[in-house]
C-alpha positions as CSV (number, residue, x, y, z in Angstrom):
1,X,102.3,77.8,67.7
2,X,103.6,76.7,64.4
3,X,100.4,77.0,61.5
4,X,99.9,76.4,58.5
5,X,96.4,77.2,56.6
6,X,96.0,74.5,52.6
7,X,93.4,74.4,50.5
8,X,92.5,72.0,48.3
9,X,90.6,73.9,45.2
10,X,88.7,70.8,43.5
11,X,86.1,71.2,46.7
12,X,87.3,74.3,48.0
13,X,88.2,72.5,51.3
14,X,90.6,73.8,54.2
15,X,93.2,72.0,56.1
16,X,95.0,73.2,59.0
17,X,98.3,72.1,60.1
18,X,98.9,73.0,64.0
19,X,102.3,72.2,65.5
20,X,103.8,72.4,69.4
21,X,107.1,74.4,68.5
22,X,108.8,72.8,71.8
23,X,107.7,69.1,71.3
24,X,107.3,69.3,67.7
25,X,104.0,67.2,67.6
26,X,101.6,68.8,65.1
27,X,97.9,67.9,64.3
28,X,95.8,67.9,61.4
29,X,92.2,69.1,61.2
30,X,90.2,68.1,58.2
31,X,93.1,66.5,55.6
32,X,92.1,65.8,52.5
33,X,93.4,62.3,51.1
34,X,94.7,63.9,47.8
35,X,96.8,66.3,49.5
36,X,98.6,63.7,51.2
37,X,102.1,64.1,50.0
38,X,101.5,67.9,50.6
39,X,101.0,67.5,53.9
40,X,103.8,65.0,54.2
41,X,106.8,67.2,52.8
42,X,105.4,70.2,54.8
43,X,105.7,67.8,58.2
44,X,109.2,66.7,57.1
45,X,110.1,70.4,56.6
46,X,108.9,71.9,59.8
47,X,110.1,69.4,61.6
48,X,106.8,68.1,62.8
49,X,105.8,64.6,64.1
50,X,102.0,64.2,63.4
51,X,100.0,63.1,66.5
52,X,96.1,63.4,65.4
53,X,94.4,64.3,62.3
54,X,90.9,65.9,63.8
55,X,87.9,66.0,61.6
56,X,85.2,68.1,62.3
57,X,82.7,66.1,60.6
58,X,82.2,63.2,58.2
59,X,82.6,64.7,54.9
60,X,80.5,64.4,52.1
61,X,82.2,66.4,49.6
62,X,85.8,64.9,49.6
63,X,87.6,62.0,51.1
64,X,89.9,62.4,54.3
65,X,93.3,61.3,54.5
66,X,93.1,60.2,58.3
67,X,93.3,56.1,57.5
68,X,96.4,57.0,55.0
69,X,97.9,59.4,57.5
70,X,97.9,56.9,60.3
71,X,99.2,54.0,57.8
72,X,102.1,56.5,56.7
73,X,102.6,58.4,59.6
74,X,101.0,56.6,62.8
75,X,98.6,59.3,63.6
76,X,95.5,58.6,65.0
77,X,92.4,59.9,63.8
78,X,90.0,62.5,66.1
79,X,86.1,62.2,65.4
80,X,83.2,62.6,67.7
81,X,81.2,60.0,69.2
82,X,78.5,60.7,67.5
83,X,79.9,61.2,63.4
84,X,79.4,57.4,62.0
85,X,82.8,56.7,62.2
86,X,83.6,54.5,64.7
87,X,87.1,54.0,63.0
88,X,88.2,56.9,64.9
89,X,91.2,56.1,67.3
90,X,89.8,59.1,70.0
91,X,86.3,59.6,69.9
92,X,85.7,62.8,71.6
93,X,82.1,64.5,73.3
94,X,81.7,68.0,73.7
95,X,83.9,69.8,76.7
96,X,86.8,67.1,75.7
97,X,90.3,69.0,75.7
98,X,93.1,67.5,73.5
99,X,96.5,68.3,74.3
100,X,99.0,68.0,71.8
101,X,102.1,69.4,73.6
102,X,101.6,73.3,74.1
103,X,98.4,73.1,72.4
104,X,95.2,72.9,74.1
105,X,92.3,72.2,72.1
106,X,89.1,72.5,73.0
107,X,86.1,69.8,71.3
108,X,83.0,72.0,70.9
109,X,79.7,69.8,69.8
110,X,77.9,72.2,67.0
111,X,75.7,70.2,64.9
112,X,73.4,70.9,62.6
113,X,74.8,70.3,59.3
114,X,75.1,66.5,60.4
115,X,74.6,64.7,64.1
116,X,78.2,64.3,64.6
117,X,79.8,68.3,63.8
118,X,82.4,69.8,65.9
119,X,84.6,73.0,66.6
120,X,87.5,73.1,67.6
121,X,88.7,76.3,69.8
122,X,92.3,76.8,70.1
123,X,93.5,79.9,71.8
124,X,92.6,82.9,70.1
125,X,91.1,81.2,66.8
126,X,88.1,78.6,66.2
127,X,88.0,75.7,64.0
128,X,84.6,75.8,62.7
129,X,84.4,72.9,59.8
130,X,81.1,73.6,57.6
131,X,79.1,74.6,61.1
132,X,80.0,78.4,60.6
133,X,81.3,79.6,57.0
134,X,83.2,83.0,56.1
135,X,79.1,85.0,55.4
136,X,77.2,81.4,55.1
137,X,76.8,78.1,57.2
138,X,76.6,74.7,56.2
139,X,73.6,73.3,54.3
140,X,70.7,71.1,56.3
141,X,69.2,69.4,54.3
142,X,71.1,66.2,54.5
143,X,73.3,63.7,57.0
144,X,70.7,63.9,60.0
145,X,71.2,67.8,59.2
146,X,68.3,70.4,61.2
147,X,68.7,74.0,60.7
148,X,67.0,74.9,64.3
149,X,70.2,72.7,65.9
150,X,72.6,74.4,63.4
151,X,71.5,77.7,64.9
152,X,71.7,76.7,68.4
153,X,75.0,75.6,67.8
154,X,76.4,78.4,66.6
155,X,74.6,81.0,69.0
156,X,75.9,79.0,72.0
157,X,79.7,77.5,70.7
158,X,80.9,79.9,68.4
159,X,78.8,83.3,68.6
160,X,79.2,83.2,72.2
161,X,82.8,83.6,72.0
162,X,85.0,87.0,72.3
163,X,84.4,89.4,69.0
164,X,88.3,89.0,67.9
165,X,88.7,85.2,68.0
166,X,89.1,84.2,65.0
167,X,87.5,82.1,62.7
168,X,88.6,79.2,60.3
169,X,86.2,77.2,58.5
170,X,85.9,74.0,56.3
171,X,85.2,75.5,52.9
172,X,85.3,78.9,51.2
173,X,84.2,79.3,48.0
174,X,84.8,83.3,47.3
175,X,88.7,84.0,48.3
176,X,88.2,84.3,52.1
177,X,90.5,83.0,54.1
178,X,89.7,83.9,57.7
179,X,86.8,86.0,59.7
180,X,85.7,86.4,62.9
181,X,83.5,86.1,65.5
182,X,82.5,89.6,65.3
183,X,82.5,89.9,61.9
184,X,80.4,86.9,61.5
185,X,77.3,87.9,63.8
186,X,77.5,91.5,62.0
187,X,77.6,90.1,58.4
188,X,76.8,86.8,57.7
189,X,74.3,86.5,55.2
190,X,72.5,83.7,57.0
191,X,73.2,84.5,60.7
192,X,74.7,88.0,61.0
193,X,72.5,90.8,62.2
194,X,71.0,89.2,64.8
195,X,68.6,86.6,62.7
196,X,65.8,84.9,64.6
197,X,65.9,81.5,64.9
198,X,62.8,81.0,62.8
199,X,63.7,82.9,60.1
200,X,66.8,80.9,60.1
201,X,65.0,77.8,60.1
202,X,62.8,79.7,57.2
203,X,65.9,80.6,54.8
204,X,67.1,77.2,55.2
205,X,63.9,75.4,54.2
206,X,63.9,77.2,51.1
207,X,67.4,77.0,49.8
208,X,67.6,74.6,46.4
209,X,70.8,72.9,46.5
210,X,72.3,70.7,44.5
211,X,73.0,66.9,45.3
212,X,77.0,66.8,46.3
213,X,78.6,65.5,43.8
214,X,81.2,63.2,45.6
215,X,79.0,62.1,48.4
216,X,78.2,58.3,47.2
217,X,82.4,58.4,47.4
218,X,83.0,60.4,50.1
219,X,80.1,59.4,52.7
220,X,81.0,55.8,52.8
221,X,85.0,56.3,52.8
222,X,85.0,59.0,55.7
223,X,82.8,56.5,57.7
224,X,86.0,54.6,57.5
225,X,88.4,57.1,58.0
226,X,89.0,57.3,54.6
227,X,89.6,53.8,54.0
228,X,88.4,53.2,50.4
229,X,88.1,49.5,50.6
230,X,88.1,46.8,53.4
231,X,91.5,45.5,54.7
232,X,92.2,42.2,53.4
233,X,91.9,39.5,55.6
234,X,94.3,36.9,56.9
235,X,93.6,33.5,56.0
């Protein structure tokens, strides 16, 4: 499997490129609209014909680059059912398998930070978006987010999972890179150990957060796919 991990430092937000090194079809999970030409000349270098960009959730802290992707490109854009974004070319349920040449890629429904979160299982590492962060999890408090679902999610989709698969998330905002399962029920700060779900629910309730500071941006462009205005109309 060709990969390729970005990350886009404004919002600390990771991007994976995934590519079929037979068919040369590639996928994109989470792009970020600024990165665009990044993501472009990387494709054009590899060789790589982009099939799906795949979001894991709609964003509130950047804007995706799915709608300029598929203008540019033709890709179609991945959400599930459920995310507010009924843009989406493919809108995907839990259990859904998307096959993108050699790749097989498994939809797992975790929600919790908002109604419509998913993972994204593929092989021997997990796509995790801001369900499960590298020692943290994504907040609650917002975007039909509920900390008991969060937990659920996790326990059953991702902590459920063999110790070594590997984990990629949405955001890092200390220099991490990559965990894993194992790693992550041992350590995290907010899961690891073996946490309870009501003190999870506790910690949760009591963290004081700050308002996101692209969301009036981000919420209502994602819910388009990134479109950042309506298309104009034929007379």
């Amino acid at each position: 499997m060709e990969f390729k991990q970005f990350f886009e430092p404004e919002t600390s937000t990771f991007t994976y490129l995934l590519g079929c090194p037979q068919t040369k079809q590639a996928v994109l999970i989470d792009p970020v609209e600024c990165d665009l030409e990044i993501y472009v000349r990387e494709l054009e270098a590899l060789g790589l014909k982009l099939v799906y960009t795949m979001e894991t959730h709609v964003h509130a802290d950047h804007v995706t680059a799915a709608d300029a992707l598929r203008q540019r490109l033709g890709s179609k854009s991945v959400v599930h059912r459920d995310a507010g974004a009924m843009c989406g070319d493919l809108l995907v349920t839990d259990g859904v398998h998307v096959v993108v040449g050699s790749l097989d890629i498994e939809v797992r429904f975790t929600p919790g930070h908002t109604n419509g979160c998913v993972s994204y299982l593929v092989g021997d590492r997990i796509f995790t978006g801001d369900a499960l962060l590298i020692g943290g999890c994504g907040r609650t408090d917002f975007q039909q987010g509920n900390a008991g679902t969060l937990y659920d999610s996790i326990q059953k989709h991702i902590f459920s999972l063999p110790d070594e698969v590997l984990v990629y998330p949405g955001h890092d905002y200390n220099g991490n890179a990559v965990s894993t399962v194992g790693a992550e029920k041992l350590h995290n700060k907010r899961l690891g150990g073996g946490r309870s779900r009501e003190d999870f629910i506790k910690l949760m309730s009591e963290l004081k957060l700050a308002y996101p500071k692209q969301i009036d941006i981000a919420l209502p462009a994602n819910q388009a796919c990134g479109r950042m205005t309506p298309p104009q109309q034929s007379a």
